[in-house]
VEXKEMI-311055 format. One record per atom (N, C-alpha, C): x, y, z. Coordinates in steps of 0.02 Angstrom, whole numbers, plus 32768, in hexadecimal, padded with zeros to 4 digits. Atoms other than C-alpha are relative to their C-alpha. Layout:
BEGIN
XYZ
...
This chain:
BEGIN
800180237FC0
EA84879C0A6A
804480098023
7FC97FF17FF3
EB0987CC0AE4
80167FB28007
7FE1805D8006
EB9C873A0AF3
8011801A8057
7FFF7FF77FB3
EBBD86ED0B96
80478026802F
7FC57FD87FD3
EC2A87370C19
804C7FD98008
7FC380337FE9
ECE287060C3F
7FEC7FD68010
7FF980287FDC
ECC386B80CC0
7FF07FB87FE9
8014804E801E
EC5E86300C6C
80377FD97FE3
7FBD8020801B
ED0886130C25
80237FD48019
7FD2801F7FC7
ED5C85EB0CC2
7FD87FBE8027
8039801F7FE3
ECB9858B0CFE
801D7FAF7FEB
7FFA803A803B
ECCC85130C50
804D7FE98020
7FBC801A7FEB
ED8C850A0C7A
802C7FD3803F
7FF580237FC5
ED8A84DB0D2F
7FD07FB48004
8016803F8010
ED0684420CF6
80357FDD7FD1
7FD28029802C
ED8183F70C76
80337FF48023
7FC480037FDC
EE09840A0CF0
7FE77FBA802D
802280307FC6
EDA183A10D6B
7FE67FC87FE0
801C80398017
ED6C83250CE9
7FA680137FF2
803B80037FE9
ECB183650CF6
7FD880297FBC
801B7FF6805B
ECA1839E0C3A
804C7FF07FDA
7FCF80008030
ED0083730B9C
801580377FE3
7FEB7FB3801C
ED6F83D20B32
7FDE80047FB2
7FFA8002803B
ED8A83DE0A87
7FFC7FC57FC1
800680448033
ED49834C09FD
80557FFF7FE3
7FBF8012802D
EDEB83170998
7FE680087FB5
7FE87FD6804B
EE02836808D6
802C80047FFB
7FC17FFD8032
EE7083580854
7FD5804C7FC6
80147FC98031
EE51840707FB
804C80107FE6
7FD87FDC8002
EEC784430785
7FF5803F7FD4
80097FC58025
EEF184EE073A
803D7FF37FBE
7FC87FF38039
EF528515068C
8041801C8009
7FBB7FD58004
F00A852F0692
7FFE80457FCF
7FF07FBC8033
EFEA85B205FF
7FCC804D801D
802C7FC97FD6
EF6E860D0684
8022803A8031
7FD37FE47FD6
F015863D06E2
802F801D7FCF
7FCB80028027
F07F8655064A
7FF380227FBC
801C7FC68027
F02886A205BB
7FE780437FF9
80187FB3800D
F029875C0573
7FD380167FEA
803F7FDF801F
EF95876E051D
7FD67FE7804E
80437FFF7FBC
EF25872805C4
801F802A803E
7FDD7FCB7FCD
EF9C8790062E
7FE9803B7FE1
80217FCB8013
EF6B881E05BD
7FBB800E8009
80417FFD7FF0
EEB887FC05DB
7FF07FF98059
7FF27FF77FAB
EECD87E10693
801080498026
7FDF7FAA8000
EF2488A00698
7FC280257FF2
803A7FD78018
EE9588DD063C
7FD08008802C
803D7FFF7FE2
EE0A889A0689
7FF37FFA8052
800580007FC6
EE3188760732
80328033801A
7FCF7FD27FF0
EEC088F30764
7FE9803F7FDE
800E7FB88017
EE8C899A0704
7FB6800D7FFE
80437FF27FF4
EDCE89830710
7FEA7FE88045
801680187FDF
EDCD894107BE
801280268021
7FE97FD47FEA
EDE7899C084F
802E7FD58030
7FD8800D7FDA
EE8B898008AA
802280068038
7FE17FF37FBE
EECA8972094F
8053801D8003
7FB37FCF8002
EF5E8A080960
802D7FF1802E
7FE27FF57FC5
EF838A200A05
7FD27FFF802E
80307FE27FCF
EF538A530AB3
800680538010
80077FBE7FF3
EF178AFD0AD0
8040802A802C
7FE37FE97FC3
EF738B1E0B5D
805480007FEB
7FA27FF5801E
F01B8B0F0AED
800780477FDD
7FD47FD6800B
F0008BB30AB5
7FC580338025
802D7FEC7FD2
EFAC8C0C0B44
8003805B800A
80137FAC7FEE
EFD28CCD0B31
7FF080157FB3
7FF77FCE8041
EFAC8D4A0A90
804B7FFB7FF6
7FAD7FF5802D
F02E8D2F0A16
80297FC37FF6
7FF080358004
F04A8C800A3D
7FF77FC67FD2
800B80098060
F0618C1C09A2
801A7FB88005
7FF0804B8017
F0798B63095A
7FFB7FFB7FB8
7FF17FF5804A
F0D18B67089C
800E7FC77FF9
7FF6804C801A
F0C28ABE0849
7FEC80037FC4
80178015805A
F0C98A72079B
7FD67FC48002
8019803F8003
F08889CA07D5
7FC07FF67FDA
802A80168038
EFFE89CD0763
7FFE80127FBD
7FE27FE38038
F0668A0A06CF
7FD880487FE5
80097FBB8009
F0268AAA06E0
80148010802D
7FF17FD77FC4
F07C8B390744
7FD180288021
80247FFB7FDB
F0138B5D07D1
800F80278046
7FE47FF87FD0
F01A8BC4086C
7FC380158017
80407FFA7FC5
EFA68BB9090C
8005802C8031
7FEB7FBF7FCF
EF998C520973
7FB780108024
80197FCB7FE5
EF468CAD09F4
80028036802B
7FEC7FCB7FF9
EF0E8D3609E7
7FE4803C8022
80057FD17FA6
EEF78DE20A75
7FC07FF08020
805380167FE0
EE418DA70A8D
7FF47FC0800B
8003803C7FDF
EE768D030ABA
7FDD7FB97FC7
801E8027802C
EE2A8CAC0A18
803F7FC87FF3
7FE0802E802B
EE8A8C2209C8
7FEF7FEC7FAB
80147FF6804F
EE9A8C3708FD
80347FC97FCD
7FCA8020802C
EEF88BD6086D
7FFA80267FC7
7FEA7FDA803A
EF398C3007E3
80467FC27FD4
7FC880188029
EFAA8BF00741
8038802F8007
7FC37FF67FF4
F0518C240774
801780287FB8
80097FE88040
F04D8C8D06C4
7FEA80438006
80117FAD8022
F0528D51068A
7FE57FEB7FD3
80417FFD8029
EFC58D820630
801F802F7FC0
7FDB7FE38038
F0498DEF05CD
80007FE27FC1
7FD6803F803B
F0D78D750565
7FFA7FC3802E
7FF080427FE5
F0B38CDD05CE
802D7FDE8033
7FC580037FD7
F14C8CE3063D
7FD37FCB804B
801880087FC3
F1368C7006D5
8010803C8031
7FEC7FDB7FD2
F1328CE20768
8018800B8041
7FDD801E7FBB
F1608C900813
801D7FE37FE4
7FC4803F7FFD
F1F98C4307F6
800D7FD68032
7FEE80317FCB
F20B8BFA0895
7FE77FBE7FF7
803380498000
F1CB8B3908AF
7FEF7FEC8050
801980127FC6
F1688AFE0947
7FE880288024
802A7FD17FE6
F1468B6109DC
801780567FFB
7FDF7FC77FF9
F15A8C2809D6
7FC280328017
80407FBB7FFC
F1078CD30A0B
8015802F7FD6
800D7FCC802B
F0D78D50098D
8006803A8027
80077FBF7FDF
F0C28E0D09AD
7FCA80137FBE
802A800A8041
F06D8E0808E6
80407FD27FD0
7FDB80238041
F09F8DAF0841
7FF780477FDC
7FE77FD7801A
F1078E1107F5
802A7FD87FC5
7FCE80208052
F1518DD00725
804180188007
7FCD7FF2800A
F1F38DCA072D
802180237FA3
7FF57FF7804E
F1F88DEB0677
7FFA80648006
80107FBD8009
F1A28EA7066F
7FD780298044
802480087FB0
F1668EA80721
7FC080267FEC
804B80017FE6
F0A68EA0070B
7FFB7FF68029
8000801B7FB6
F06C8E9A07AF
7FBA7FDD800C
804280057FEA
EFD08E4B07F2
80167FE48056
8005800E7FC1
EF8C8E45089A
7FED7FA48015
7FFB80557FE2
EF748D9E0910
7FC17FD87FE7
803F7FF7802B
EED38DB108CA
7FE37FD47FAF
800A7FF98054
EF068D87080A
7FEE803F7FE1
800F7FD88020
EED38E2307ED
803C80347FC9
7FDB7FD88007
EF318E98077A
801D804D801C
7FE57FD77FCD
EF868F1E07CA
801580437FE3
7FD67FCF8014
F0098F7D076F
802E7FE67FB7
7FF2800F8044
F03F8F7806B8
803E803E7FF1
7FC27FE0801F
F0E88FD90696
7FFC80277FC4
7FF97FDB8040
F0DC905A0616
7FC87FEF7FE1
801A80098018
F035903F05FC
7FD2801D7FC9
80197FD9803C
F00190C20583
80217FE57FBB
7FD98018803A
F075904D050D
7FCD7FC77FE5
801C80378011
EFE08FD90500
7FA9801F7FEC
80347FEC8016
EF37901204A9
7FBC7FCF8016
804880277FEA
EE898FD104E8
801D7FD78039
7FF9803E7FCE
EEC78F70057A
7FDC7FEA8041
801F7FF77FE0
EE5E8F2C05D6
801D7FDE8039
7FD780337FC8
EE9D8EFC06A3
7FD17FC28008
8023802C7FDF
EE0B8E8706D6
80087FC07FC1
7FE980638034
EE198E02063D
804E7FFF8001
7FC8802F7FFB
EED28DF4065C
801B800A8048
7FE2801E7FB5
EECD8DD2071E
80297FBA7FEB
7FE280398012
EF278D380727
7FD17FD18005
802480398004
EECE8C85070E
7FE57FDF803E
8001802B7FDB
EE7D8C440784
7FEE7FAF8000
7FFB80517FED
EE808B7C07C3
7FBD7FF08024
805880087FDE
EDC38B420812
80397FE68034
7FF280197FB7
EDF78B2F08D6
7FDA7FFE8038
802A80147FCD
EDA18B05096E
800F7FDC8031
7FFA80227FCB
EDBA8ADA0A24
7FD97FE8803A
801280367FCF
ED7E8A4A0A78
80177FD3802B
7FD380297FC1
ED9E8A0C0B21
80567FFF8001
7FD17FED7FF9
EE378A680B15
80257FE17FBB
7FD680248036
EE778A0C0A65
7FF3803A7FBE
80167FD98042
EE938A8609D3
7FFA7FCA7FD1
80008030802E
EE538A350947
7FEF802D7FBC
7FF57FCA803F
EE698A870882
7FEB7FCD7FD0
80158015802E
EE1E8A5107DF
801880297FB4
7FD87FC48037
EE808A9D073F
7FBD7FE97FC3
80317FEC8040
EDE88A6106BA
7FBD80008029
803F80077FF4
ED368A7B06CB
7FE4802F805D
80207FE47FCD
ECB58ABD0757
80157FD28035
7FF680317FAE
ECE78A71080E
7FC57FEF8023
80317FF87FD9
EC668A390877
80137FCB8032
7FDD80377FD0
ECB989FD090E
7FDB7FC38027
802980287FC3
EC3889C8097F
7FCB7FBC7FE2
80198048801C
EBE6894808F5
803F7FEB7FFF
7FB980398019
ECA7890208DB
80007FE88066
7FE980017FB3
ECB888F709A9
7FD67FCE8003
804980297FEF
EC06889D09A3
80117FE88053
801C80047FCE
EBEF88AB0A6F
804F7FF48019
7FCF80147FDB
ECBB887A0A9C
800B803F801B
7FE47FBD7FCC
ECD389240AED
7FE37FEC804B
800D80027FC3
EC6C88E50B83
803E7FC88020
7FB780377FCA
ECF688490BAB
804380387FF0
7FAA7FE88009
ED8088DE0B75
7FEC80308049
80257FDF7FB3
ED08894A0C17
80257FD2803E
7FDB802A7FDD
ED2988BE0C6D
80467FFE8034
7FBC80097FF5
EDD188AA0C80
802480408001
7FFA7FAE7FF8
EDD789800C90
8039800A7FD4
7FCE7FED8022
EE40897A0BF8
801980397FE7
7FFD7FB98003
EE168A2F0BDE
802680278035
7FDB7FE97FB5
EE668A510C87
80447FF28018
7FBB80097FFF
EF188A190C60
801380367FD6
7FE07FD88018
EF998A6D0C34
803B7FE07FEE
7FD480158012
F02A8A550BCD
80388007801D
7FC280097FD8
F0CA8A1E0C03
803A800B7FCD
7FD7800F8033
F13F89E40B68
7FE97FD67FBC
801280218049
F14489A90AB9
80367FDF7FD6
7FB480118028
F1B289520A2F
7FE97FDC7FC4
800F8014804B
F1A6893E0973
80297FD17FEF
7FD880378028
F1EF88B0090E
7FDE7FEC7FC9
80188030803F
F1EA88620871
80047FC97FF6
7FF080557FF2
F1C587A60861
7FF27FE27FA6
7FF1800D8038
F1FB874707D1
7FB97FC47FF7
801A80288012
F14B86F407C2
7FBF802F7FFD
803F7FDC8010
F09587110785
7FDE8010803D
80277FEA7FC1
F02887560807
7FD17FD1801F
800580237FE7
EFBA86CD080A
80197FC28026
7FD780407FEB
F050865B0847
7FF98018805B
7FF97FE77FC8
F05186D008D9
7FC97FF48033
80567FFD7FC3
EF8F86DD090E
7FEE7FB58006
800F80507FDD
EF8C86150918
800F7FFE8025
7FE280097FCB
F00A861E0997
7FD77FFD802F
801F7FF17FD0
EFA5867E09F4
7FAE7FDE800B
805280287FF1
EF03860D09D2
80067FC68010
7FED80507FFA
EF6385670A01
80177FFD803D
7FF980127FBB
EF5285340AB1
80517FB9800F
7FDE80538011
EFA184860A73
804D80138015
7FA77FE47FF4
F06584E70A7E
8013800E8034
7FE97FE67FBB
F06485230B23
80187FE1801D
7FC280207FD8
F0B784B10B8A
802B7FDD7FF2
7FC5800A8006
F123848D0B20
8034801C7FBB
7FD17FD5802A
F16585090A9F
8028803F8045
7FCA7FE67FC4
F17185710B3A
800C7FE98039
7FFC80397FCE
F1AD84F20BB0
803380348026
7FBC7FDE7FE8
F23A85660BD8
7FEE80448046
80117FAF7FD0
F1D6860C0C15
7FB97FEE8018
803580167FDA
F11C85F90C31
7FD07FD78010
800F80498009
F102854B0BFA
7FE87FF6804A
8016802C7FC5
F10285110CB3
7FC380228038
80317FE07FDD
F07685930CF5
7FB380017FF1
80467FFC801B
EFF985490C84
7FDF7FA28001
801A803E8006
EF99848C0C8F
80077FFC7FA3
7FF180038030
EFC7843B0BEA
7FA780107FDC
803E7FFD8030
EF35845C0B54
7FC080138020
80357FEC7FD4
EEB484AC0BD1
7FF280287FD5
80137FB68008
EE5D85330B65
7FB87FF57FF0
80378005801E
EDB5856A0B2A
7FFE80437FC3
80197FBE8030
ED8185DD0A91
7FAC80127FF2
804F7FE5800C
ECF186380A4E
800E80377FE2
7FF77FDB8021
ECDB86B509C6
7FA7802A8029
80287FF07FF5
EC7A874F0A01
800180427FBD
800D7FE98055
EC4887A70938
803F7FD27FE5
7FB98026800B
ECF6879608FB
80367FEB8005
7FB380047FD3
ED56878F0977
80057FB38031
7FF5802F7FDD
ED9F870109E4
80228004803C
7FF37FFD7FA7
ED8B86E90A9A
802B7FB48017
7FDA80367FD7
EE1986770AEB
8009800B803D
7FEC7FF57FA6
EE31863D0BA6
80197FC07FE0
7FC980257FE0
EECA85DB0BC8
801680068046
800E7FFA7FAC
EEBB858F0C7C
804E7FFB7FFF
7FBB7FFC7FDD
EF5185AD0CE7
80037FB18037
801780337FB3
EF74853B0D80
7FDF80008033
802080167FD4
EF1E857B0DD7
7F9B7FFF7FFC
8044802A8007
EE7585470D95
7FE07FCF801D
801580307FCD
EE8784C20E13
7FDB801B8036
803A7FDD7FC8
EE3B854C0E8C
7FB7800F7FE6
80567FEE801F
ED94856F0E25
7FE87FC38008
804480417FF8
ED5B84B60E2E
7FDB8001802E
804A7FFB7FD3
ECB884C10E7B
7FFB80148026
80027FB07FDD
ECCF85720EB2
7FD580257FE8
80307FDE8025
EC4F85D90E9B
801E80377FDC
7FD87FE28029
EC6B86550E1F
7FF48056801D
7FF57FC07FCE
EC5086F30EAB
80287FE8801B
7FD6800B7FE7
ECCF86C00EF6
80477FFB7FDA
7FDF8003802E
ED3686AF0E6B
8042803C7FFB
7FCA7FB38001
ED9587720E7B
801B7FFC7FAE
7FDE7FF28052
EDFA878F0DE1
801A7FC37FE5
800880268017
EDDE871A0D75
80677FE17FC4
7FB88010801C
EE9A87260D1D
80387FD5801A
7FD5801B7FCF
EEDF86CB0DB2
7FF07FB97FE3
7FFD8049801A
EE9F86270D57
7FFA7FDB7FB5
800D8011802F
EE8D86490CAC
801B804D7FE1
7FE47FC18030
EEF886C30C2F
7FD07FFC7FCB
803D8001803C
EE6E87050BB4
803580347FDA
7FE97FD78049
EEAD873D0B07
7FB480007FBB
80387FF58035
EE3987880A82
801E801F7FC7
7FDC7FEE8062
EE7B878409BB
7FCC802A7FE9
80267FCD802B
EE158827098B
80187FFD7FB6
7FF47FE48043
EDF6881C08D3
801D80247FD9
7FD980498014
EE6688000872
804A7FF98020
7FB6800D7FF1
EF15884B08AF
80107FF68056
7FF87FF77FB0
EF1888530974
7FEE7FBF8034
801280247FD2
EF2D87EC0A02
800780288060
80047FD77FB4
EEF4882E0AC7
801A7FCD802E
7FFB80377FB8
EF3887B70B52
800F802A802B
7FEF7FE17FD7
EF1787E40BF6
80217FD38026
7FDD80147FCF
EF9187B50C6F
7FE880098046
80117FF37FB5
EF7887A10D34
802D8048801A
7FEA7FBB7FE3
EFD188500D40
8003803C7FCC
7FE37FCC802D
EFE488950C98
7FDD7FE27FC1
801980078046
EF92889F0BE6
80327FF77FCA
7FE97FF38042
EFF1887F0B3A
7FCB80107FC5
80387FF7803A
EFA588BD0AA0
80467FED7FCC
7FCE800E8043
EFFD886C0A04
7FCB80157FC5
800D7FE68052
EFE588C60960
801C7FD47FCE
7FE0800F803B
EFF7886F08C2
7FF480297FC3
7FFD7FB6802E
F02988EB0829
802B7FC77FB1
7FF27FFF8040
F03588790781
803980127FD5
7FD37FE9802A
F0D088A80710
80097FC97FC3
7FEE8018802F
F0DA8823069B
7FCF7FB28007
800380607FD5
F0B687540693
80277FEE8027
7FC9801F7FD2
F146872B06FC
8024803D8020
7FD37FBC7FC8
F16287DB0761
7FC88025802E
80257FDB7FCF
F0FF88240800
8010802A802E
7FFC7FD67FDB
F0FC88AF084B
7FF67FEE804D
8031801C7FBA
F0EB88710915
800D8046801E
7FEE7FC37FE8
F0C789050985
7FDF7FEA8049
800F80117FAB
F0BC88D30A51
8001802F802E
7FEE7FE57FCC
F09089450AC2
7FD67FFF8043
8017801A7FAB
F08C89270B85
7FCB802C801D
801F7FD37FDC
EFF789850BEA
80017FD8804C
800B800A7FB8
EFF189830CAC
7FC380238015
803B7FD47FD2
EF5E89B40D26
800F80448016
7FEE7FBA7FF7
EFC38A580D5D
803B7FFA8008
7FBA7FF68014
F0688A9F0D40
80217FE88046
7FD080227FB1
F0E78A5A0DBD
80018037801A
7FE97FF67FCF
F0F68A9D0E42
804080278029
7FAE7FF17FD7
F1A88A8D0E85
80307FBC7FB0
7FB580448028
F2568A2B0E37
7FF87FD67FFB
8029803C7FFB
F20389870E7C
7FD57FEC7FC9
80398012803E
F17189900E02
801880047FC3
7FFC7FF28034
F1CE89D70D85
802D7FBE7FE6
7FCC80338000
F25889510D90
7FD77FBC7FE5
803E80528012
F1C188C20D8A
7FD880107FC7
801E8019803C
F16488EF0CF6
803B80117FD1
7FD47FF48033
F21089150C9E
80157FB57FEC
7FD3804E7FFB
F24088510CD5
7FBF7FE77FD5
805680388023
F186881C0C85
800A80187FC4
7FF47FF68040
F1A7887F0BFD
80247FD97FE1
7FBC8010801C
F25188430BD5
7FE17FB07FE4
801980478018
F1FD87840BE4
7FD17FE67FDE
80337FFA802E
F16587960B94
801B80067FAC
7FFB7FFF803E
F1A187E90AFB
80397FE87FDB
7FC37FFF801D
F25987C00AE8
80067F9D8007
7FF2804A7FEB
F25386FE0B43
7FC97FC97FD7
8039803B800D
F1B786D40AFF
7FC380007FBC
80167FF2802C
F16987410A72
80397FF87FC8
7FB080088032
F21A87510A0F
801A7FAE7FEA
7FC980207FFF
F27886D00A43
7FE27FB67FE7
803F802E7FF1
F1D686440A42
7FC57FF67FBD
803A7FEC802F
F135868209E1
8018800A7FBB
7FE57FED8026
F19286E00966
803F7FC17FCF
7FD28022802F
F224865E0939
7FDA7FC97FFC
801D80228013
F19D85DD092A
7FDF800D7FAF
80187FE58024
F155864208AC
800D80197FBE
7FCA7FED802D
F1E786670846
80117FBE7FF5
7FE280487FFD
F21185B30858
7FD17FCF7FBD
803480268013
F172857D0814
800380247FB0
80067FE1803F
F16D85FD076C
803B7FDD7FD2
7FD28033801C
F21F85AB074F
7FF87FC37FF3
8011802F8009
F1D78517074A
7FBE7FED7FC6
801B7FE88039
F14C853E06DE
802B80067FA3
7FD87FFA8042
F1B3857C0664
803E7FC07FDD
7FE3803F8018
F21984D90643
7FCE7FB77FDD
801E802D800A
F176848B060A
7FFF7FB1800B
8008805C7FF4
F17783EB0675
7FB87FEA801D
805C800D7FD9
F0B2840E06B6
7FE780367FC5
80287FE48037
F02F8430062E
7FCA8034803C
80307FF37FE0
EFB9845806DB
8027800F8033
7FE87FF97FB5
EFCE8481078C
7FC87FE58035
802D80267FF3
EF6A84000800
800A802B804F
80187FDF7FCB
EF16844E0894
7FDD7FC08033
801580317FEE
EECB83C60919
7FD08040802E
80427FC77FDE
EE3B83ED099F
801F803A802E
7FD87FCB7FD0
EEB6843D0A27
8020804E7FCE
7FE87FD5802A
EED484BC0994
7FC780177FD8
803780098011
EE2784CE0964
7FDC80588000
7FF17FB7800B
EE2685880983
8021802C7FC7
7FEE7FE58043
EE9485B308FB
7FD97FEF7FC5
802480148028
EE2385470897
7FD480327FD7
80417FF07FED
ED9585A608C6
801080417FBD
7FEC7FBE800F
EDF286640894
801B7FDE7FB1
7FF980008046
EE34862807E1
7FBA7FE97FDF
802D7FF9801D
ED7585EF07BA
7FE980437FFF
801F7FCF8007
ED4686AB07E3
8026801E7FDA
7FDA7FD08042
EDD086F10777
7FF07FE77FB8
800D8010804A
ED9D867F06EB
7FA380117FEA
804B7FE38001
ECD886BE0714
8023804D7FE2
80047FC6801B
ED21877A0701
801C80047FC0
7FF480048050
ED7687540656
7FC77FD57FDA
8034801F8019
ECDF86F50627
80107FAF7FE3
800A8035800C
ED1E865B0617
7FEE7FB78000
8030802C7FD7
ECB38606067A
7FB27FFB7FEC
């Protein structure tokens, strides 16, 4: 059954604003401190949701010619995303099929020409394919096609690479129907702007509450975009396994008992974010997309990976100057400085064993929601 449209989002949001529906019942849920803090369920968390799931990389458009490449360990395997002269997009293990040698040394973004082993320079094309073997009459029976390099299961939807290192992929049952709200919002039709890696001294789920807790906004970030939002306004909704959030802005006061043609772009009253299963979060902004990656490293270490997309490349100095200033506040004023040291704050706190639990109420009822489906995919539900 398809799920309903945004808009119904903004519909629900501009009645609660007006008094003309309720919100959220009141709950006391809590979760296990050892759910944030333990290695063996962090090991099973890695397993089952991070290496058999498929994960949100990037955006396409970050590596937009042949040859254009994205080398990451973040899922403790070396990995590099390329494409290649026919415009495909592939993942390969960052690994000669020789002695093992990694073979892009670089980290992050780069362009290829081929992978070439620094060790005995095997070459293979953009392809994975094998290429060229050095002195190869020194090697008896060799066959090229079983030692192309490895490939990674990849697949692009609505412009999001998304990779799966165990098992068969099958994107479009994991998506279950969210590509039409990613249509929507012509997320396929941006283009990248900027990006920025960090490591945060906390578990990953400390991170994706943030982003499922309406309850903080006006006043963890009281500083930056605290004051552009009505306090605790949100709505959720899981569409398969993913989670649809709208957080009304102020001006939600214009949708009351506006029709919803009239409505125009709906971002002007409500920032929608969607926590794609399990590591990623999408918020669109009234001018600009973030995609946050989460990349696992430990119980108390995450990979965060933010990068900005716009509707089309600037322009002029003007444009470039304004999403450099959104950048800067977004990720440095408000993801870093905000999200992030909450997050780190909180694992430290954890770890001094003064909370056996972590109590969630209804305005937080979203995060609720997403740790019952992680304890459905480990089965312990």
């Amino acid at each position: 059954m398809p799920h309903p449209h945004p808009v119904s989002m903004v519909q629900q949001l501009a009645k609660r604003f007006a008094g003309q529906a309720d919100g959220p019942a009141a709950i006391s849920e809590r979760i296990p401190v050892s759910h944030y803090t333990d290695p063996d369920r962090f090991a099973v968390e890695r397993e089952h949701l991070f290496l058999r799931t498929p994960q949100v990389l990037a955006h396409a458009s970050q590596i937009p010619a042949p040859g254009d490449a994205i080398v990451q360990d973040w899922l403790g395997l070396p990995m590099v995303t390329v494409r290649d002269p026919d415009g495909r997009i592939n993942t390969f293990l960052n690994v000669c099929r020789h002695r093992g040698m990694r073979i892009v040394q670089d980290e992050g973004q780069t362009c290829l020409r081929a992978f070439v082993c620094p060790y005995h320079q095997w070459t293979y094309g953009l392809d994975g394919a094998l290429r060229n073997i050095p002195r190869r009459e020194s090697f008896a029976e060799l066959d090229r096609d079983s030692h192309a390099l490895v490939p990674v299961a990849t697949a692009v939807r609505n412009g999001l690479i998304w990779i799966q290192v165990q098992g068969e992929m099958d994107i479009d049952a994991h998506l279950a129907g969210i590509g039409t709200d990613f249509d929507y919002f012509s997320l396929g039709d941006f283009r990248y702007c900027r990006h920025s890696v960090r490591s945060v001294a906390a578990n990953w789920k400390l991170i994706q509450d943030a982003f499922l807790d309406g309850y903080h906004v006006t006043r963890l970030h009281r500083h930056t975009v605290g004051p552009f939002f009505p306090d605790a306004l949100a709505e959720s909704g899981f569409i398969g396994d993913h989670l649809r959030n709208a957080v009304a802005r102020n001006e939600i006061e214009e949708a009351v008992d506006r029709s919803a043609d009239d409505f125009g772009d709906i971002r002007r009253y409500a920032t929608f974010s969607y926590t794609t299963f399990p590591n990623a979060v999408l918020v669109f902004q009234p001018d600009y997309t973030s995609i946050i990656a989460l990349f696992p490293q430990a119980p108390d270490r995450t990979v965060f990976v933010h990068t900005m997309l716009v509707p089309q490349a600037p322009g002029d100095a003007e444009q470039e100057d304004h999403f450099q200033r959104s950048f800067t506040l977004i990720d440095e004023g408000v993801f870093a400085a905000e999200d992030q040291f909450v997050a780190a704050g909180a694992q430290r706190g954890l770890a001094s064993g003064a909370n056996d639990t972590l109590l969630f109420g209804g305005l937080e009822e979203a995060a609720v929601c997403f740790h019952r489906r992680i304890a459905e995919r480990l089965g312990e539900r």
